[in-house]
GUKOL-628493 format. One line per 2 residues: number of its first residue (from 1); their letters; for each residue x negated, y negated, z negated of C-alpha. Coordinates in steps of 0.05 Angstrom, whole numbers, plus 5000, padded with zeros to 4 digits. Layout:
N
NUM) a) X,Y,Z  ...
***
This chain:
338
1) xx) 5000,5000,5000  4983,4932,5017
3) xx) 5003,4859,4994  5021,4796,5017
5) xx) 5024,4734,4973  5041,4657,4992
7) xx) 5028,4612,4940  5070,4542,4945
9) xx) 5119,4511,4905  5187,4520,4877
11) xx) 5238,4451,4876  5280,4456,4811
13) xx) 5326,4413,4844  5351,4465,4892
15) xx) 5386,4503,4836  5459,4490,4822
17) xx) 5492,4434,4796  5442,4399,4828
19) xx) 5427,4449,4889  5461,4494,4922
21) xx) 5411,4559,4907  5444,4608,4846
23) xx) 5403,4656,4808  5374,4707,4863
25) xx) 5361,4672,4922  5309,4606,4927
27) xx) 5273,4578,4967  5186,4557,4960
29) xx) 5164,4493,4997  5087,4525,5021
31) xx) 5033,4488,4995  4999,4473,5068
33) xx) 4934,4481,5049  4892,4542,5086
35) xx) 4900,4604,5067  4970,4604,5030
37) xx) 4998,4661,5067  4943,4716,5049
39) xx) 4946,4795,5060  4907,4847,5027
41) xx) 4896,4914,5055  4890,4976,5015
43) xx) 4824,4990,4983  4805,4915,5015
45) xx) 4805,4837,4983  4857,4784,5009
47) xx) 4850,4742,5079  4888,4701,5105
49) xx) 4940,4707,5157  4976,4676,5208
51) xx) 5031,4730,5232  5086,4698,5201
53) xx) 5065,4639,5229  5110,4635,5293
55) xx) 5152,4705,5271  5224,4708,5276
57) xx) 5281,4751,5260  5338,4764,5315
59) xx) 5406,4738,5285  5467,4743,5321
61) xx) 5423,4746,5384  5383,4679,5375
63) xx) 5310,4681,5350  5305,4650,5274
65) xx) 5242,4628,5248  5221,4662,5178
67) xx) 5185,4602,5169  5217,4534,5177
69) xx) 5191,4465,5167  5138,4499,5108
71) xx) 5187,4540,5081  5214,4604,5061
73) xx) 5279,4642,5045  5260,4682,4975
75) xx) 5300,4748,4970  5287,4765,4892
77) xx) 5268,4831,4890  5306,4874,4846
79) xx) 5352,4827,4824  5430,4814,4840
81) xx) 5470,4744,4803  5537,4740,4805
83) xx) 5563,4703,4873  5554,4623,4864
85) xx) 5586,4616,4943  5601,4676,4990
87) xx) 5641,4666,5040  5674,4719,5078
89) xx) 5640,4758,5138  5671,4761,5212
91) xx) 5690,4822,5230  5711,4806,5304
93) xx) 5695,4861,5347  5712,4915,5302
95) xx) 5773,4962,5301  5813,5010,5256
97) xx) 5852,5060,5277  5852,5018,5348
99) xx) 5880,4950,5330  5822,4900,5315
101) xx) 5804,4856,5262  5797,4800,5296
103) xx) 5777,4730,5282  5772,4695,5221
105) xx) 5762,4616,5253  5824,4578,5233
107) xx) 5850,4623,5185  5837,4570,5129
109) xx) 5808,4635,5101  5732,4619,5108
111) xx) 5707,4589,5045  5661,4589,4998
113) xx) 5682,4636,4941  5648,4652,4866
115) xx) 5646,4701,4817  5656,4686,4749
117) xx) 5591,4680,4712  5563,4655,4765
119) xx) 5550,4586,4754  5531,4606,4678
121) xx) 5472,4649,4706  5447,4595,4755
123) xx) 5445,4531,4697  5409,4571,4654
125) xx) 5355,4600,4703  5353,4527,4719
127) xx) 5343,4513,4642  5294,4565,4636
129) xx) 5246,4541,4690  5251,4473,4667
131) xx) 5207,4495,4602  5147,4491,4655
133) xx) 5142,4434,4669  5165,4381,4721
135) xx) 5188,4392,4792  5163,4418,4836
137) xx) 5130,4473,4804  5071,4517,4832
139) xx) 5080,4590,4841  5062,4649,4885
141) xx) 5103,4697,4920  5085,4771,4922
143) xx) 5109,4835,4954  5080,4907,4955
145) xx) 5076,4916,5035  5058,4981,5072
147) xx) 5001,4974,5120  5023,5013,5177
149) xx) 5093,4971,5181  5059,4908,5188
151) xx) 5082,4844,5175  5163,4863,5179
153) xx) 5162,4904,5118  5162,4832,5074
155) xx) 5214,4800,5107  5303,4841,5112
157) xx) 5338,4835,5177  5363,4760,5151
159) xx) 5291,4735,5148  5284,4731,5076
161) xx) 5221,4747,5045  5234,4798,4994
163) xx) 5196,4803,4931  5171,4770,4869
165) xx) 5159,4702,4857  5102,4684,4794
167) xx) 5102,4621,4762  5044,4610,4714
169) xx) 5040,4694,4724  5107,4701,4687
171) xx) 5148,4752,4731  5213,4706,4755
173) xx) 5243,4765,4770  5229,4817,4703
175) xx) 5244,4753,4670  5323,4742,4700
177) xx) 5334,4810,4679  5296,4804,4615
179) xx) 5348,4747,4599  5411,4787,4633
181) xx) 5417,4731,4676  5428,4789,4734
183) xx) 5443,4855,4745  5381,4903,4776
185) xx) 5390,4921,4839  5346,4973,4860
187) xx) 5329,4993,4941  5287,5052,4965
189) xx) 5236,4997,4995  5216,4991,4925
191) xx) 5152,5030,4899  5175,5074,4835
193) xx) 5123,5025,4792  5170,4962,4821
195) xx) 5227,4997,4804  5205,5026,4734
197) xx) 5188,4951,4719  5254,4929,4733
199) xx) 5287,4986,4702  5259,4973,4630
201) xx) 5267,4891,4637  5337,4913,4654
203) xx) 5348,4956,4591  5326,4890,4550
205) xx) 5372,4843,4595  5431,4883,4578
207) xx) 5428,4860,4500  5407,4792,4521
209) xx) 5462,4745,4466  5454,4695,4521
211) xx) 5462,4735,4583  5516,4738,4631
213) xx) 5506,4818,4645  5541,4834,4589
215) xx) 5604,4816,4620  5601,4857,4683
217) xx) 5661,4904,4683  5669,4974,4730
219) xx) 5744,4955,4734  5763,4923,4804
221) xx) 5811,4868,4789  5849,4824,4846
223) xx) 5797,4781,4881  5812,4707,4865
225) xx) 5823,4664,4923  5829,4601,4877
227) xx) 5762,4612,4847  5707,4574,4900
229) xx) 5643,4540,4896  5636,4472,4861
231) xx) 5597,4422,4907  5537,4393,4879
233) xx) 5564,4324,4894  5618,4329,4844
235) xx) 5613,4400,4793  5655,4409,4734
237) xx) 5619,4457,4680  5659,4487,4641
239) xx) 5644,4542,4590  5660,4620,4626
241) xx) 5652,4649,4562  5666,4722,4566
243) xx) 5709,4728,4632  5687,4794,4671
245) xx) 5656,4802,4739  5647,4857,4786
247) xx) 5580,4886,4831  5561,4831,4866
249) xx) 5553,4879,4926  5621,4901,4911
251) xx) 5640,4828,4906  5624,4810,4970
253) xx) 5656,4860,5010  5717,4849,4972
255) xx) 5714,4782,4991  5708,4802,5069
257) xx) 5770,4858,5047  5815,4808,5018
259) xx) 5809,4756,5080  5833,4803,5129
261) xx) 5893,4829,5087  5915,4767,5076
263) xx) 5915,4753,5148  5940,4809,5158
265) xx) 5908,4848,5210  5875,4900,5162
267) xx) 5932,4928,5115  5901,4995,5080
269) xx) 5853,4990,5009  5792,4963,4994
271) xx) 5768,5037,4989  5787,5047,5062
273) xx) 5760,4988,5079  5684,5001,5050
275) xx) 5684,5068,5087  5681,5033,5158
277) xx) 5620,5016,5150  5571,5087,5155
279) xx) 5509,5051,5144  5519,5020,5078
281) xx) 5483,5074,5038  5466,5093,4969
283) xx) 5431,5145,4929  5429,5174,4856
285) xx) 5370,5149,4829  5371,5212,4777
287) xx) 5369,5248,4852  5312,5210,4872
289) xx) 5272,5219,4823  5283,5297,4810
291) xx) 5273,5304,4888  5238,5253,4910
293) xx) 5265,5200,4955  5262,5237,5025
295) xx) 5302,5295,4991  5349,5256,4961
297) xx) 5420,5253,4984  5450,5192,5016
299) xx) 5529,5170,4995  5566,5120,5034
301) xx) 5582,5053,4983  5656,5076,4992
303) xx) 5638,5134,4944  5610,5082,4888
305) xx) 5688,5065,4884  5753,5122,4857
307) xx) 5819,5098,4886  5791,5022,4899
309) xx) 5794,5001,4830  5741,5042,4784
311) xx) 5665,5037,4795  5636,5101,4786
313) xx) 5560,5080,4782  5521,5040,4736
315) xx) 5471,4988,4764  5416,5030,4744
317) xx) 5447,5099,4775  5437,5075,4842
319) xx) 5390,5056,4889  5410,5032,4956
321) xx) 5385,5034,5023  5341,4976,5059
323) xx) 5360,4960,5125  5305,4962,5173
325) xx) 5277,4894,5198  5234,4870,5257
327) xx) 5192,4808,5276  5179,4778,5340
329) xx) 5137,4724,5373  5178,4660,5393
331) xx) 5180,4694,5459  5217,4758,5438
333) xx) 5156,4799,5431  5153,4852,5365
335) xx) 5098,4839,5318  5075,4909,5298
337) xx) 5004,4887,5273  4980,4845,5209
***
């Protein structure tokens, strides 16, 4: 295994009420001085590189830079925060049982919903990283990378580099879960030592007093249409106190669910709805490690959920699977070499 690291800096503004980021998703300005963006080989010391200089992901058919204007999409590793603003997903194109989805645009459907929690999770990461000092902070971004993949196997299909961000070598990401500011997410990308890590940071963040984690329920309720994202122009905080919230993976395709029932071109459950989609796998981590992860038997999401309404799994029973990514050159050409 390999590594790649960019150090840069993180903008505490960008966090909500200020920002628009929540608790598992930022963003690092790069510092631009040479050398920021640095590899290291197996068995071999860091050099620099410029793959990811140019590199883009394909998304919805147009090239999209990974970097932009100095900047990165962070993907925090091992981490999932209750939904600060999802909105839901076009399924246009698609069919069941021969009668399509269709379109979403002018439904008045498209916003951008929250989960409860939330915005609880996201003030106080934003507390939390405030006890480093002053904006912008420096920090480094790391991920575990396997040579022979090259330069794709940091980034998912959206672009986002995925992996841990260090600020004065405190682990961002041990340290959400430390708090229970998220629940752990694991992925079989992850190295068993990244996923051991955030197993036992988990089992500390589910105690956490002032943690949101504590609140996440296995029950399904109705999704709530009336609950959206608070612009940073004019928020309201109010005190969430213990209301529940669901999987944020869950959450989301709920969301997508609940759009198209109420317009009212997909009619059957939420249960029917997660199994249209074959490629949204899982395993059983307790499978995984008795038999190793190329043993291991994969489960479509649907089977996380009994009758649409009870979770069956745990966060830490599960480990889902990474969608494959690729770069290209700004002409369209793969990138298959650090």
């Amino acid at each position: 295994m390999g590594k790649l690291m960019i150090d840069g800096t993180v903008d505490l503004s960008q966090f909500w009420p200020t920002g628009e980021s929540d608790a598992d998703t930022t963003k690092i300005a790069l510092t631009v001085a040479p050398g920021a963006v640095q590899y290291q080989p197996d068995n071999d010391g860091p050099r620099p590189t410029t793959q990811f200089d140019r590199a883009c992901v394909k998304s919805f058919g147009q090239l999209k830079p990974v970097i932009k204007d100095g900047r990165i999409t962070v993907r925090l590793q091992g981490v999932d925060a209750p939904e600060l603003h999802y909105q839901p997903q076009s399924m246009k194109g698609k069919t069941y049982k021969g009668r399509p989805f269709g379109s979403l645009k002018g439904s008045g459907l498209v916003k951008k919903y929250r989960q409860r929690q939330a915005e609880t999770a996201t003030v106080r990461l934003g507390r939390y990283l405030s006890t480093f000092g002053s904006s912008p902070l420096p920090c480094r971004f790391q991920t575990a990378v396997t040579d022979h993949e090259g330069p794709a196997d940091a980034v998912d299909k959206y672009g986002r580099f995925v992996g841990n961000v260090l600020i004065n070598e405190v682990d961002l990401n041990l340290e959400i879960l430390r708090q229970g500011l998220a629940i752990v997410a694991l992925y079989n990308s992850m190295t068993p030592a990244e996923m051991e890590a955030c197993l036992e940071a988990w089992a500390i963040g589910k105690t956490a007093t002032e943690g949101v984690v504590q609140y996440q329920t296995r029950t399904i309720g109705e999704f709530d249409p009336q609950l959206l994202f608070q612009s940073p122009a004019h928020p309201t905080l109010k005190p969430e106190k213990t209301v529940k919230f669901i999987h944020p993976k869950l959450y989301r395709r709920q969301c997508t669910w609940w759009a198209y029932r109420k317009l009212g071109t997909f009619k059957s459950g939420f249960d029917t709805y997660l199994s249209l989609f074959p490629d949204d796998i899982f395993f059983e981590r307790s499978s995984m490690r008795d038999e190793g992860f190329l043993a291991a038997t994969p489960f479509q999401i649907e089977q996380m959920v009994k009758a649409g309404r009870k979770v069956i799994y745990a966060p830490d029973e599960v480990v889902f699977k990474e969608a494959g990514s690729q770069l290209f050159t700004g002409d369209g050409q793969l990138i298959r070499e650090w």
